[in-house]
PDB file of N, H, CA, C and O in Angstrom:
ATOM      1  N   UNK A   1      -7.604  -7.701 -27.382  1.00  0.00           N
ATOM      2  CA  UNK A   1      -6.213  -7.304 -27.406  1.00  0.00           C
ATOM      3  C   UNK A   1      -6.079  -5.781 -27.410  1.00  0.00           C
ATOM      4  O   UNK A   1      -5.264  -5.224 -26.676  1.00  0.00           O
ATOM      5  N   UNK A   2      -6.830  -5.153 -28.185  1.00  0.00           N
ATOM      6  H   UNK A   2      -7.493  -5.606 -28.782  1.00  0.00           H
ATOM      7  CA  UNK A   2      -7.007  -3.590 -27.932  1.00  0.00           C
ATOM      8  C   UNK A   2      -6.792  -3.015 -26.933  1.00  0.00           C
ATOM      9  O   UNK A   2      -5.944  -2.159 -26.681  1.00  0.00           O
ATOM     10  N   UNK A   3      -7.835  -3.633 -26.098  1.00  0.00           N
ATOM     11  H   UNK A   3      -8.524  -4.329 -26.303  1.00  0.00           H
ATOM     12  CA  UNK A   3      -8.458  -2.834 -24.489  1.00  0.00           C
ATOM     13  C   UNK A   3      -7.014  -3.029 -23.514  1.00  0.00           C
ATOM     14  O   UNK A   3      -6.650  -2.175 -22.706  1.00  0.00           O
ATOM     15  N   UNK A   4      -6.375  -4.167 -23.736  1.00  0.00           N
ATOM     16  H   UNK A   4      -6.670  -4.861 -24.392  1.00  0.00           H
ATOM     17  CA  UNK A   4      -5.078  -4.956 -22.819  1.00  0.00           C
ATOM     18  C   UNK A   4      -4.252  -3.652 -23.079  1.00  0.00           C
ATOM     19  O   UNK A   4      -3.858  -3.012 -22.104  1.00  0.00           O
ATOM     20  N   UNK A   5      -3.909  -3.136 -24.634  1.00  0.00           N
ATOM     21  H   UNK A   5      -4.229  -3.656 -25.426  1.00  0.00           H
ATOM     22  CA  UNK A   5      -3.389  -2.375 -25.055  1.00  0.00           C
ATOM     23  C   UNK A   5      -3.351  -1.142 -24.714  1.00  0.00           C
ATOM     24  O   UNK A   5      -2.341  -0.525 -24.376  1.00  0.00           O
ATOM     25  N   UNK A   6      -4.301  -0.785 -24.778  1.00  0.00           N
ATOM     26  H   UNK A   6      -5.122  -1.286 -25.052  1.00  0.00           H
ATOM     27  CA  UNK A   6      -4.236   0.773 -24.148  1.00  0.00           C
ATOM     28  C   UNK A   6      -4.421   0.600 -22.875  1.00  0.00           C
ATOM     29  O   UNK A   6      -3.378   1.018 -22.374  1.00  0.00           O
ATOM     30  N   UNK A   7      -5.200   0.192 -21.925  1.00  0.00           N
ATOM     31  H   UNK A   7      -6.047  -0.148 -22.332  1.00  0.00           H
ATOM     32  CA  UNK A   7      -4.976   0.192 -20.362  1.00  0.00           C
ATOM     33  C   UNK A   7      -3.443  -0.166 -19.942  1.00  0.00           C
ATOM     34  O   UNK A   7      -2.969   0.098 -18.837  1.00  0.00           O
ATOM     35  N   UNK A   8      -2.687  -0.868 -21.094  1.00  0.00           N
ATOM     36  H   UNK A   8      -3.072  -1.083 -21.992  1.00  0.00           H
ATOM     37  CA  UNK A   8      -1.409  -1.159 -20.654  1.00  0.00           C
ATOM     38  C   UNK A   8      -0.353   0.357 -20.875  1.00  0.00           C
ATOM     39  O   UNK A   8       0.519   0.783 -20.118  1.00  0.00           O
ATOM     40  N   UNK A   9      -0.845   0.926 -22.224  1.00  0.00           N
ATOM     41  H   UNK A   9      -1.553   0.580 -22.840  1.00  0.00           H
ATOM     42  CA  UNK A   9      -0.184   2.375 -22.251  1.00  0.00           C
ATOM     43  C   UNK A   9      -0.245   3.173 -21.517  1.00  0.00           C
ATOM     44  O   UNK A   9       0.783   3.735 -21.139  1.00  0.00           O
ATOM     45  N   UNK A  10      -1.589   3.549 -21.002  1.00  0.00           N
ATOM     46  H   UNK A  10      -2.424   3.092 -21.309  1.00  0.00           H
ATOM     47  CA  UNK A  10      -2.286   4.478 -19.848  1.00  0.00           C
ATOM     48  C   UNK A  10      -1.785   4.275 -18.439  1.00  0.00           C
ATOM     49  O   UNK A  10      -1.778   5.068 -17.498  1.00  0.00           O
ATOM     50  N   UNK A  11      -1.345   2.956 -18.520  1.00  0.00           N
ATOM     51  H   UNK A  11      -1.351   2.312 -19.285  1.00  0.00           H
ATOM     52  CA  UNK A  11      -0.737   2.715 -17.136  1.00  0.00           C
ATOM     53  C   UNK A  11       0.633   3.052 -16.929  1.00  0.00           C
ATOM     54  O   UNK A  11       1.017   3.263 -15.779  1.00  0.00           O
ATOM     55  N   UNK A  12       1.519   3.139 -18.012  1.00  0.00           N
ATOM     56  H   UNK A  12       1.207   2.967 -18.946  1.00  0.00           H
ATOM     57  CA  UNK A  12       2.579   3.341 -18.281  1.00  0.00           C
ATOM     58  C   UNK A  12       2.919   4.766 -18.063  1.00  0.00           C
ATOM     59  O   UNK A  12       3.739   5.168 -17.237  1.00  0.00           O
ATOM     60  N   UNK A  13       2.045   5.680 -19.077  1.00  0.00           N
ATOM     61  H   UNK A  13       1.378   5.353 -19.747  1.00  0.00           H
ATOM     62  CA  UNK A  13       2.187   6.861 -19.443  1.00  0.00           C
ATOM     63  C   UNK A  13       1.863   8.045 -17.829  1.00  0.00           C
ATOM     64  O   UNK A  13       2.408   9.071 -17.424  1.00  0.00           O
ATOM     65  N   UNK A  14       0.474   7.012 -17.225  1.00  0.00           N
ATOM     66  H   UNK A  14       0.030   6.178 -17.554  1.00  0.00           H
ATOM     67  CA  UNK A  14      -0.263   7.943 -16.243  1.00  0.00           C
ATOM     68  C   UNK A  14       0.148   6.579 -14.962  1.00  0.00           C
ATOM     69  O   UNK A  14      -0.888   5.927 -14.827  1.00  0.00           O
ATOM     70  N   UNK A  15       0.888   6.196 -14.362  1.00  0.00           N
ATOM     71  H   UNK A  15       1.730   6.725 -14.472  1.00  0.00           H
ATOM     72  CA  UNK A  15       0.946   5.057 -13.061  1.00  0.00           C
ATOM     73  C   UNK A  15      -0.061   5.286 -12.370  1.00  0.00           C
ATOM     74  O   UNK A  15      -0.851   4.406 -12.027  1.00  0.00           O
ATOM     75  N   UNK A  16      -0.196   6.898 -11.979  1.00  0.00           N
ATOM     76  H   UNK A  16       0.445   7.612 -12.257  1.00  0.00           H
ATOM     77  CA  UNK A  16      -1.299   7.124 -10.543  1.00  0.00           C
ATOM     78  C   UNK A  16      -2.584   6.470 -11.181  1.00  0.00           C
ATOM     79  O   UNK A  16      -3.040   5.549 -10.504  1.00  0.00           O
ATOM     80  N   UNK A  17      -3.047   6.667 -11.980  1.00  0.00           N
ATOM     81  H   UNK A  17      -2.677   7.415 -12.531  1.00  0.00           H
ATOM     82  CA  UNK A  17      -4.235   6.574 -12.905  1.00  0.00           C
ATOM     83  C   UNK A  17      -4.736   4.470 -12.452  1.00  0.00           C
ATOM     84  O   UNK A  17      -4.009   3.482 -12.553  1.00  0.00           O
ATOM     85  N   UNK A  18      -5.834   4.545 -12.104  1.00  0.00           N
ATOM     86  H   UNK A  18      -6.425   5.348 -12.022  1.00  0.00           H
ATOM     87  CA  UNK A  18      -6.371   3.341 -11.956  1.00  0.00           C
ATOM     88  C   UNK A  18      -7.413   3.176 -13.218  1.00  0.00           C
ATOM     89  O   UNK A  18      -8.319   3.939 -13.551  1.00  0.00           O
ATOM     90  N   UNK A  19      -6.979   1.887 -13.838  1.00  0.00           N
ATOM     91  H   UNK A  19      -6.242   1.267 -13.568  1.00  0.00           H
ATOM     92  CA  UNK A  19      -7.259   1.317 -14.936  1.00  0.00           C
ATOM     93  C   UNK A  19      -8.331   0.056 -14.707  1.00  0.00           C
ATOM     94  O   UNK A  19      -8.208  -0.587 -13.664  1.00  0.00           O
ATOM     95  N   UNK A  20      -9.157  -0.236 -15.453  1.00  0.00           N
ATOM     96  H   UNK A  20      -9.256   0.286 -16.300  1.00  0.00           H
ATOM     97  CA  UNK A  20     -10.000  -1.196 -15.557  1.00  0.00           C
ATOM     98  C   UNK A  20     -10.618  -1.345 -16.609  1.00  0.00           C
ATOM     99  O   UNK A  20     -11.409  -0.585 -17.166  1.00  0.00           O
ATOM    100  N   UNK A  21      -9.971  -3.121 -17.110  1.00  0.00           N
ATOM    101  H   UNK A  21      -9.328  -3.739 -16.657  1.00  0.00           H
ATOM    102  CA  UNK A  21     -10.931  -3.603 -18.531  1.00  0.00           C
ATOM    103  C   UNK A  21     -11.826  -4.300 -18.293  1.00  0.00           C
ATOM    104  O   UNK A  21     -11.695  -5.279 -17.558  1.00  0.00           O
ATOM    105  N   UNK A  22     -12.821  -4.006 -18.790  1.00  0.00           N
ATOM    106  H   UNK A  22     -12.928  -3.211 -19.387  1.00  0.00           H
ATOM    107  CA  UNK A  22     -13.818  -4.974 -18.972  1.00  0.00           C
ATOM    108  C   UNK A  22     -13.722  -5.848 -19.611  1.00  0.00           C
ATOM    109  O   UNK A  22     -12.757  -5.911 -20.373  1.00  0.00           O
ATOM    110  N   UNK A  23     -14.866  -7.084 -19.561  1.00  0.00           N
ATOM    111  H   UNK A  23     -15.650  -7.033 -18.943  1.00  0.00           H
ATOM    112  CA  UNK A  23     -15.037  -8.392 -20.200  1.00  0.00           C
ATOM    113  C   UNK A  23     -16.323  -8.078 -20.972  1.00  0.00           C
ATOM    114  O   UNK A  23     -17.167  -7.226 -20.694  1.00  0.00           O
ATOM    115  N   UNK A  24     -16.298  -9.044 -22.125  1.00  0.00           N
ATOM    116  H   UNK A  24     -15.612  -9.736 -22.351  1.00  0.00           H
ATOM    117  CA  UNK A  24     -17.484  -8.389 -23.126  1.00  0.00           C
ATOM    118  C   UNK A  24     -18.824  -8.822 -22.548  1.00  0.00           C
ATOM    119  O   UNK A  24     -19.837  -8.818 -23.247  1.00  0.00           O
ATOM    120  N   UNK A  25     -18.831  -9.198 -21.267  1.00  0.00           N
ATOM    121  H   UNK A  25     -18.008  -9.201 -20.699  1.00  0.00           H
ATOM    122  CA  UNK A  25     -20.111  -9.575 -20.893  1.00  0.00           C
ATOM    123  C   UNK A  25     -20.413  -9.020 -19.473  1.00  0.00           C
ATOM    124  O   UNK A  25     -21.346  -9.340 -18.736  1.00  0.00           O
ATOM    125  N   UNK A  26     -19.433  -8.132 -19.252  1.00  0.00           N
ATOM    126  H   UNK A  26     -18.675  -7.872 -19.850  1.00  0.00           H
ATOM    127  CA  UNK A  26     -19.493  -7.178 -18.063  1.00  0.00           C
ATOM    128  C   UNK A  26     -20.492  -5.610 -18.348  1.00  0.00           C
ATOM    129  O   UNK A  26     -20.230  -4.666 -19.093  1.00  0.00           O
ATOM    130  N   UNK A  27     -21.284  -5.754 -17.736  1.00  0.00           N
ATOM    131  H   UNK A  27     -21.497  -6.521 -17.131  1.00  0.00           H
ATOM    132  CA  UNK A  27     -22.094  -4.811 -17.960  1.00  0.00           C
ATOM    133  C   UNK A  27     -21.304  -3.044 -17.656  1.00  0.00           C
ATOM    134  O   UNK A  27     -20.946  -2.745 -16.517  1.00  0.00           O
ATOM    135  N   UNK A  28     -21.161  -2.177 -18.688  1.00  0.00           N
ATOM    136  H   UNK A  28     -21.453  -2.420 -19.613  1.00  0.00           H
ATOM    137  CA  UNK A  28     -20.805  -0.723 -18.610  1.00  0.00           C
ATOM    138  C   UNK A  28     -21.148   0.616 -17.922  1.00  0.00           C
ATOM    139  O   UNK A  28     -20.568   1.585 -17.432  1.00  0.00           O
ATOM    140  N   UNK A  29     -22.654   0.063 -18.191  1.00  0.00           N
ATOM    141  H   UNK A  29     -23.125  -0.724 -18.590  1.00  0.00           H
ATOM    142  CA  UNK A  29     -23.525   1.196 -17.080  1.00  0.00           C
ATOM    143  C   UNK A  29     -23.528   0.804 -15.735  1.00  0.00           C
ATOM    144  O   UNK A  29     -23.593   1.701 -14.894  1.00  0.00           O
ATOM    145  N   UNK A  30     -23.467  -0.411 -15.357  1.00  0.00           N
ATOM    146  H   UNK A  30     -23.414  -1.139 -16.041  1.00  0.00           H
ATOM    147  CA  UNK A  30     -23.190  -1.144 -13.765  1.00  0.00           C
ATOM    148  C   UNK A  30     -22.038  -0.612 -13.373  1.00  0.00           C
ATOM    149  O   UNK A  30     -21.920  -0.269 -12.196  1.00  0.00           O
ATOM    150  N   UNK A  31     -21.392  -0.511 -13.931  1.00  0.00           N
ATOM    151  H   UNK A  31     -21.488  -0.790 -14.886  1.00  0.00           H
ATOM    152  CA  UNK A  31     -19.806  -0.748 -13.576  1.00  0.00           C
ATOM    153  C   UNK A  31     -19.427   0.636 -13.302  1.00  0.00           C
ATOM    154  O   UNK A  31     -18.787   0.935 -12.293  1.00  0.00           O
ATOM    155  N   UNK A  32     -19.894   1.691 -14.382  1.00  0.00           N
ATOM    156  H   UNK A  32     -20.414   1.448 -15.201  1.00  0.00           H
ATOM    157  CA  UNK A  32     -20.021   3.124 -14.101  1.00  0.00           C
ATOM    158  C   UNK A  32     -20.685   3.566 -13.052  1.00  0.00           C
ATOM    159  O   UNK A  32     -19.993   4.136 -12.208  1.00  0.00           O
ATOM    160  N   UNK A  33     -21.937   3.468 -12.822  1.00  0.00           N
ATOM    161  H   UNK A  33     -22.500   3.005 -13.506  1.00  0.00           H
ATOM    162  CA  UNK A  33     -22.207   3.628 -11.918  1.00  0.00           C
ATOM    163  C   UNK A  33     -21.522   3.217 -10.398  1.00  0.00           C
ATOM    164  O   UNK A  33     -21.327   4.057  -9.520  1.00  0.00           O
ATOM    165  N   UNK A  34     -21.273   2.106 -10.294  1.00  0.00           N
ATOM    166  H   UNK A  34     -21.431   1.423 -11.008  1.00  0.00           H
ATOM    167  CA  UNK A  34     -19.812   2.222  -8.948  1.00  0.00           C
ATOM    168  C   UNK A  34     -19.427   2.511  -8.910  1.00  0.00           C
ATOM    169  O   UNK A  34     -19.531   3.237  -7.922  1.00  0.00           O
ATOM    170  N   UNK A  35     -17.865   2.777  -9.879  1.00  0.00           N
ATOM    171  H   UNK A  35     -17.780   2.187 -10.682  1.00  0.00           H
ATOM    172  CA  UNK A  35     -16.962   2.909 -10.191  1.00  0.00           C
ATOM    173  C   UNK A  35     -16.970   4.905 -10.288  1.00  0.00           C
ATOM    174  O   UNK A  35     -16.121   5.665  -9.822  1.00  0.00           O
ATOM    175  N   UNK A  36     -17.723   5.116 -10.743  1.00  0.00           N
ATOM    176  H   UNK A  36     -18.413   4.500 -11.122  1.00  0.00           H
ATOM    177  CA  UNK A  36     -17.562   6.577 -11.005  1.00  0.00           C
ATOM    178  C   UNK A  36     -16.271   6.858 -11.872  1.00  0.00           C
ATOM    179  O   UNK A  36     -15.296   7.491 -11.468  1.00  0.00           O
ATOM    180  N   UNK A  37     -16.362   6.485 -12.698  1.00  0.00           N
ATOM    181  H   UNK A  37     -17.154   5.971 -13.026  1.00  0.00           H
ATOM    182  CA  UNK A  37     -14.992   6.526 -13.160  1.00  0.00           C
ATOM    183  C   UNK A  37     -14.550   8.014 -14.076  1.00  0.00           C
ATOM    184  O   UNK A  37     -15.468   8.291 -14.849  1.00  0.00           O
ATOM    185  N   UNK A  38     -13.881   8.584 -14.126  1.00  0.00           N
ATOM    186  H   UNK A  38     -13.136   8.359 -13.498  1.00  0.00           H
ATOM    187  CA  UNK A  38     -13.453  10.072 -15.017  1.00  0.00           C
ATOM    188  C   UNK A  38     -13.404   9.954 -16.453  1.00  0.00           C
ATOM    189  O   UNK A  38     -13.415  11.067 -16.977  1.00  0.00           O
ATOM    190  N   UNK A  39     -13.341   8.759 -17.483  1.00  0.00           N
ATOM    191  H   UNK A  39     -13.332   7.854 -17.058  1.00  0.00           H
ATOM    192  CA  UNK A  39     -13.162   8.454 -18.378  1.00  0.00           C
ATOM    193  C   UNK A  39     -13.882   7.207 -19.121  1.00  0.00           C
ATOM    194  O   UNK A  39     -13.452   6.265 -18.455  1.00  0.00           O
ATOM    195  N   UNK A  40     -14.410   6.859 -19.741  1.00  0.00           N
ATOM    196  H   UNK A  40     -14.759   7.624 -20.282  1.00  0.00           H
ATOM    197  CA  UNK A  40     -14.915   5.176 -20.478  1.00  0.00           C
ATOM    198  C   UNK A  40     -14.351   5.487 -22.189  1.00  0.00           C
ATOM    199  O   UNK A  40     -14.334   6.469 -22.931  1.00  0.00           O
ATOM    200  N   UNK A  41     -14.004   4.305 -22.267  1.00  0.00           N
ATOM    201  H   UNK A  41     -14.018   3.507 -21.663  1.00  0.00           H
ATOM    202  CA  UNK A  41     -13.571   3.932 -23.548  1.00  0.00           C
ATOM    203  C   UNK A  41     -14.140   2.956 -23.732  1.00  0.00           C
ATOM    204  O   UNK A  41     -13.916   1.955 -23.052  1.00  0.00           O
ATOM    205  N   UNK A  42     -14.801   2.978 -24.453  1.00  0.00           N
ATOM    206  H   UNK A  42     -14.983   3.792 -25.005  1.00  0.00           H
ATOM    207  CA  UNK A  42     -15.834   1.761 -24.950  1.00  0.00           C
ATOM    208  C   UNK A  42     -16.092   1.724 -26.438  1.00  0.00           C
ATOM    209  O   UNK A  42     -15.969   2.825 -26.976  1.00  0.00           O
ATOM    210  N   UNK A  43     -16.444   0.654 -27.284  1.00  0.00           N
ATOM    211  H   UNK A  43     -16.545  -0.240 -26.847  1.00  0.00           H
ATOM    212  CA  UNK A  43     -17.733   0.557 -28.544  1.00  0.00           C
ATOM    213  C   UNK A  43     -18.653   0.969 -28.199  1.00  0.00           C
ATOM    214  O   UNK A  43     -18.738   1.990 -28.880  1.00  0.00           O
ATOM    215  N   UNK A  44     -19.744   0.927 -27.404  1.00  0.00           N
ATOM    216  H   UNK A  44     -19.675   0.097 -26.850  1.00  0.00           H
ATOM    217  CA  UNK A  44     -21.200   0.957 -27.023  1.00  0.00           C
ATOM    218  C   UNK A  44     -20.912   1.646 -25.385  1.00  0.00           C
ATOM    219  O   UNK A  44     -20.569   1.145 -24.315  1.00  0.00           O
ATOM    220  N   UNK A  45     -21.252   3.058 -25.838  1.00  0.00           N
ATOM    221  H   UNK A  45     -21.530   3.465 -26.707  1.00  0.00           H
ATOM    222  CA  UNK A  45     -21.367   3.761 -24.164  1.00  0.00           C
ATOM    223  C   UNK A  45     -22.590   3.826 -24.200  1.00  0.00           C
ATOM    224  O   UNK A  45     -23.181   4.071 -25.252  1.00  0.00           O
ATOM    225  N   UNK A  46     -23.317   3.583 -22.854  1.00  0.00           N
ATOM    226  H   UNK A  46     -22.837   3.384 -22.000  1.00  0.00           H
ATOM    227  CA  UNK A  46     -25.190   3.334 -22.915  1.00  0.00           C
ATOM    228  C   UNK A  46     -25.173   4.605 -22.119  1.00  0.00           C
ATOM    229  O   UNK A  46     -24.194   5.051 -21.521  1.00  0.00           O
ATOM    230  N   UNK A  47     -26.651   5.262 -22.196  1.00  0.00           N
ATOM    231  H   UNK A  47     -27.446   4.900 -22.682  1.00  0.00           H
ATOM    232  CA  UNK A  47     -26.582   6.776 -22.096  1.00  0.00           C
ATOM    233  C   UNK A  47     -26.121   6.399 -20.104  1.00  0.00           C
ATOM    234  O   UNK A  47     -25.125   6.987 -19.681  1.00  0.00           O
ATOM    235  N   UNK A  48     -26.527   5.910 -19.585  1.00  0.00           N
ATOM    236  H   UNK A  48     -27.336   5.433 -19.929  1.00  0.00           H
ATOM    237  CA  UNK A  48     -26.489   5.942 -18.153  1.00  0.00           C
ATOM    238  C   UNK A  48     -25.395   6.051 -17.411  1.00  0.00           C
ATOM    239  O   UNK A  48     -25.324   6.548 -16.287  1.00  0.00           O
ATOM    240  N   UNK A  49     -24.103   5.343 -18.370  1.00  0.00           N
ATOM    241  H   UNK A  49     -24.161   4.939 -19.283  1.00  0.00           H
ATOM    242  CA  UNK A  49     -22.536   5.354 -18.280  1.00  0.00           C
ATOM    243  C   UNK A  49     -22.368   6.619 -18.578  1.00  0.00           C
ATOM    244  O   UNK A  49     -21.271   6.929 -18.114  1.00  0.00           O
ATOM    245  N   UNK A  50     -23.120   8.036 -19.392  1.00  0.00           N
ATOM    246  H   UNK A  50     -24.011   7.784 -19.770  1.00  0.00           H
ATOM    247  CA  UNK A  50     -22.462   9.121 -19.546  1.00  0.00           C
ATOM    248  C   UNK A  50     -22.551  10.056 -18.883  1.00  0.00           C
ATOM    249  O   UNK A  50     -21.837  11.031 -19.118  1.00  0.00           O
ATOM    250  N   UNK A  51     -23.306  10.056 -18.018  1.00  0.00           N
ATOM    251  H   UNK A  51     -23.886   9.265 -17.826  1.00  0.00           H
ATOM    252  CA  UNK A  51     -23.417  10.810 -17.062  1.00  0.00           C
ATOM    253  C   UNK A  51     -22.308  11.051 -15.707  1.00  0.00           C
ATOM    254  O   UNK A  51     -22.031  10.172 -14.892  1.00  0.00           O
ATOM    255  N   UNK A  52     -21.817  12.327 -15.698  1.00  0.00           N
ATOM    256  H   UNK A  52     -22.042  13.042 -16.360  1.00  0.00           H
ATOM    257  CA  UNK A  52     -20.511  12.343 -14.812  1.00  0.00           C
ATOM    258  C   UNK A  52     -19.149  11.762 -15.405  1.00  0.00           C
ATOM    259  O   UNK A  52     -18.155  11.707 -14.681  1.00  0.00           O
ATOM    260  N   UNK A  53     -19.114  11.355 -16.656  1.00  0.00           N
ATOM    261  H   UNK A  53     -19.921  11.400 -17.245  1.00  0.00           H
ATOM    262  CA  UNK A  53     -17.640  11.128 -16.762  1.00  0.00           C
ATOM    263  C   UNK A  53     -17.785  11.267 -18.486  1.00  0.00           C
ATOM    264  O   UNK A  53     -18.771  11.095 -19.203  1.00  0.00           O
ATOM    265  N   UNK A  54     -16.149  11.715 -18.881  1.00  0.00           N
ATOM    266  H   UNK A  54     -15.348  11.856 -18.298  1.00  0.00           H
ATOM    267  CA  UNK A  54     -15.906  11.912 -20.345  1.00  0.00           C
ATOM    268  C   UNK A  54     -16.456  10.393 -20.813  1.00  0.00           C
ATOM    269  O   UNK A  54     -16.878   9.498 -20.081  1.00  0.00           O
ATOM    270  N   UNK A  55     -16.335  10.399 -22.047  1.00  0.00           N
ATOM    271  H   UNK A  55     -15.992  11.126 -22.642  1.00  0.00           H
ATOM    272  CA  UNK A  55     -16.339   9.237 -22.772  1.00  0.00           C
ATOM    273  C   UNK A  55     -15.901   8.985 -24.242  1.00  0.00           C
ATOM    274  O   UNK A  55     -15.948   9.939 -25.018  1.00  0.00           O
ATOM    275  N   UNK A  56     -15.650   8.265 -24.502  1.00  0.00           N
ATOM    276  H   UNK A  56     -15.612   7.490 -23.871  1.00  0.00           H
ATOM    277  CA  UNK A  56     -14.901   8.143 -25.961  1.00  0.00           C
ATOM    278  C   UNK A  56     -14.999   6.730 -26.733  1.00  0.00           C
ATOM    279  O   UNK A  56     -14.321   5.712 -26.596  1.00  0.00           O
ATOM    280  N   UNK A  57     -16.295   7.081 -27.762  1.00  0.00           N
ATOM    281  H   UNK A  57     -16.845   7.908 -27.872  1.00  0.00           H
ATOM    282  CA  UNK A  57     -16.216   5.458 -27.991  1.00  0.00           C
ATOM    283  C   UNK A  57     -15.391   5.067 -29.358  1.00  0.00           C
ATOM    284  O   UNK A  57     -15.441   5.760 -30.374  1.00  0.00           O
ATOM    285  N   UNK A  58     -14.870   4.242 -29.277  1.00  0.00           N
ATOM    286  H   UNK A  58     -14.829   3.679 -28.451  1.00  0.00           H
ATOM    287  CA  UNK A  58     -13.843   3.622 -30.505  1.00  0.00           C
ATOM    288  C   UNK A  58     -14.700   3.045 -31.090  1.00  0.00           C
ATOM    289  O   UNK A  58     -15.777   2.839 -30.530  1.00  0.00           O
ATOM    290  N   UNK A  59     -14.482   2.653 -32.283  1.00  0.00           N
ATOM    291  H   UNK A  59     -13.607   2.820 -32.738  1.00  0.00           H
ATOM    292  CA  UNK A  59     -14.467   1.662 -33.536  1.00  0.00           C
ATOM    293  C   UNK A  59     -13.994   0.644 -33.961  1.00  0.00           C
ATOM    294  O   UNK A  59     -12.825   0.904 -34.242  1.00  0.00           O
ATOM    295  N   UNK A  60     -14.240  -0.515 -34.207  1.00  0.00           N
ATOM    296  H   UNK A  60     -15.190  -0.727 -33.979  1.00  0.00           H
ATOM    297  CA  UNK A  60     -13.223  -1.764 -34.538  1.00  0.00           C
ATOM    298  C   UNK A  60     -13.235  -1.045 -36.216  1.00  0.00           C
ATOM    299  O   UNK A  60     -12.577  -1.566 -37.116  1.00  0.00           O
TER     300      UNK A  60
END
């Protein structure tokens, strides 16, 4: 419900901005690596996802 949450604010706040949640069994560093993405918000950023983009990991 978190992740729904803020990709739903971010979309709001930023429209141009392309958003994508993951599933808890969707791999992060895969996904980064395609994706190239400018930002990850994650629990668990694996070092390979940090390369080339900010990152910010939350806390439950």
């Amino acid at each position: 419900m978190y992740a729904e949450g803020l990709a739903s604010s971010l979309g709001t706040h930023r429209p141009q901005a392309e958003v994508t949640v993951l599933g808890p069994t969707e791999d992060v560093e895969e996904e980064a690596l395609r994706v190239r993405p400018h930002l990850i918000v994650a629990h668990r950023v694996p070092p390979g996802a940090r390369v080339g983009a900010f990152w910010w990991r939350s806390r439950p």
